[in-house]
Phi, psi and omega in degrees: 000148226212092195236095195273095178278344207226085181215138143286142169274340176274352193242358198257309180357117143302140165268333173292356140297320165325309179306304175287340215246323176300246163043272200300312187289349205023068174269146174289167206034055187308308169298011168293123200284106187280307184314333160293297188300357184229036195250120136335131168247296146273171180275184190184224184229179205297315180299297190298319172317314210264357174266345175280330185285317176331306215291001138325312209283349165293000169279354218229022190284011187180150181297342198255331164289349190265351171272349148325277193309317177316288208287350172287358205234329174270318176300310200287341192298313213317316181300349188285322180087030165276171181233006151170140195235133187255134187227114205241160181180171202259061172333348204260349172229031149242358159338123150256181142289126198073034182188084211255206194283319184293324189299315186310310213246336160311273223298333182268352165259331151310322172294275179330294162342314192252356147270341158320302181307307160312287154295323215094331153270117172330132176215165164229155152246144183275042174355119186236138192249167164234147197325309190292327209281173176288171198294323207257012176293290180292336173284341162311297258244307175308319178267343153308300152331300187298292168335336188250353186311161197019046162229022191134274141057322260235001208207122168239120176272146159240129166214183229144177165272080184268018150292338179260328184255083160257015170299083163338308230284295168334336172263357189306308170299314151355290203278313146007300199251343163295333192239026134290307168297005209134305205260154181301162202222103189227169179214143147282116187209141179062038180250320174248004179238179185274187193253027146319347184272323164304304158317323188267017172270296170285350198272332203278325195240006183043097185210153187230004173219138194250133185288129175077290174053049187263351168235055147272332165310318173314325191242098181294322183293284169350293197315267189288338128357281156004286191292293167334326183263000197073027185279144194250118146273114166288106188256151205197087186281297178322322186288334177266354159284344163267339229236343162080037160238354137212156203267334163222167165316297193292018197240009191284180208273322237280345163272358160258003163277334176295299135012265163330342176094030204237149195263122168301105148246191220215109171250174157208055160018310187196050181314338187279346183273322200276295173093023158212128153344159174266359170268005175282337182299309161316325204270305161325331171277257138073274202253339171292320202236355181056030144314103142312176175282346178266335160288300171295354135306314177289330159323297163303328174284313178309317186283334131342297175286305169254056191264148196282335223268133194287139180328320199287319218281356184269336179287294192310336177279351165289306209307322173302338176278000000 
């Protein structure tokens, strides 16, 4: 079973959408090979990665493109075998004029609606507030979010550059009003920072499942803090060897965040920058990472359980397991 916790929607752009949408919007060097421009070439760090994902946002200029990318994004995981997907994404930076944070998070849960519709697989969206903008930019971004609970919905995040921004304290009122309302509650944490960042993630923003985490395994007090709190990691191993948070595959974390007992999903973060899927990912926890097949059952089940997903889509994905 094939359970995508960890996805960006700005990391997804078909290019030959890319192509067409350049085009429409007339941007410059429209015509330009977008699957190469929007492509890793090496790995490097959290900053550079995140200026490669940037170079998407100029596509995202209007609801009928972002309800495109949205259902282009639930189809490719569904063609992918996934069985269910959180599609998560930064809303505050595709605001335009005339084009504000509801109409923006409206067009992406409408798009994701209709690719459900389509495949059949269950999917959510995942808000996201970001590191760089300001408190009251993400308390926008948060009541917006809230707004939209059980309409689509299911989630609030903080991502970003926590290398440059790693300061917690500022999104608490943010995560407040996201988790009043409802919604599941992730952070990107301890991916570019140590892994003391996690702990304060949960004590500060209340969350329960932590994005990346990869250097929590670094700090044994963290480590078991972690455990202690119950905390879920989403792990997204090609993407932290370009993000310059572990240095090989073989060097990722995620069996020794198991190990510690604390429960492993599985993403694939900014798969169109990366060039990998979550089943290519699944096949690195696998051959890579020493998953057995009784890890990866249980893998599926923790992602089950703790997944953003409405009861009924949660029963039916057990009863499958």
């Amino acid at each position: 079973m094939l359970i995508n916790l960890h996805t960006h929607l700005e990391g997804r752009i078909r290019p030959a959408t890319a192509g067409e949408l350049a085009v429409q919007l007339g941007l410059p060097d429209a015509r330009r090979d977008w699957g190469r421009a929007l492509e890793l070439d090496v790995p490097a760090d959290l900053t550079v990665y995140l200026q490669k994902v940037a170079a998407s946002y100029p596509f995202f200029a209007n609801a009928e493109a972002l309800r495109r990318i949205s259902r282009e994004a639930v189809e490719d995981a569904a063609a992918d075998g996934e069985d269910y997907l959180e599609l998560r994404f930064g809303p505050a930076t595709h605001v335009r004029d005339g084009f504000d944070l509801d109409a923006v998070i409206a067009a992406v849960c409408d798009g994701v609606a209709d690719g459900v519709a389509e495949t059949g697989m269950p999917a959510g969206v995942v808000v996201a507030a970001l590191r760089h903008h300001d408190a009251d930019t993400n308390e926008r971004v948060a009541r917006a979010a809230a707004r939209r609970a059980g309409r689509g919905v299911v989630g609030f995040d903080l991502a970003g550059d926590e290398l440059l921004f790693p300061a917690l304290r500022p999104f608490v009122d943010s995560f407040a009003i996201a988790g009043a309302a409802g919604l599941g509650l992730t952070c990107h944490a301890a991916e570019a920072a140590p892994g003391s960042a996690a702990v304060a993630a949960s004590r500060l923003l209340g969350v329960s499942r932590i994005g990346h985490g990869a250097h929590i395994v670094d700090d044994d007090a963290a480590l078991a803090q972690v455990v202690d709190a119950g905390l879920a990691v989403e792990v997204c191993p090609s993407s932290n060897v370009f993000t310059g948070a572990i240095a090989t595959l073989d060097a990722h974390p995620a069996a020794r965040l198991r190990a510690a007992g604390i429960p492993v999903v599985l993403g694939d973060d900014n798969p169109r920058q990366t060039g990998s899927l979550l089943s290519a990912e699944d096949a690195i926890m696998r051959s890579r990472l020493g998953f057995d097949a009784a890890d990866m059952v249980r893998l599926a089940a923790d992602s089950v359980r703790v997944a953003f997903m409405e009861d009924a889509t949660r029963k039916a994905l057990h009863a499958r397991l």
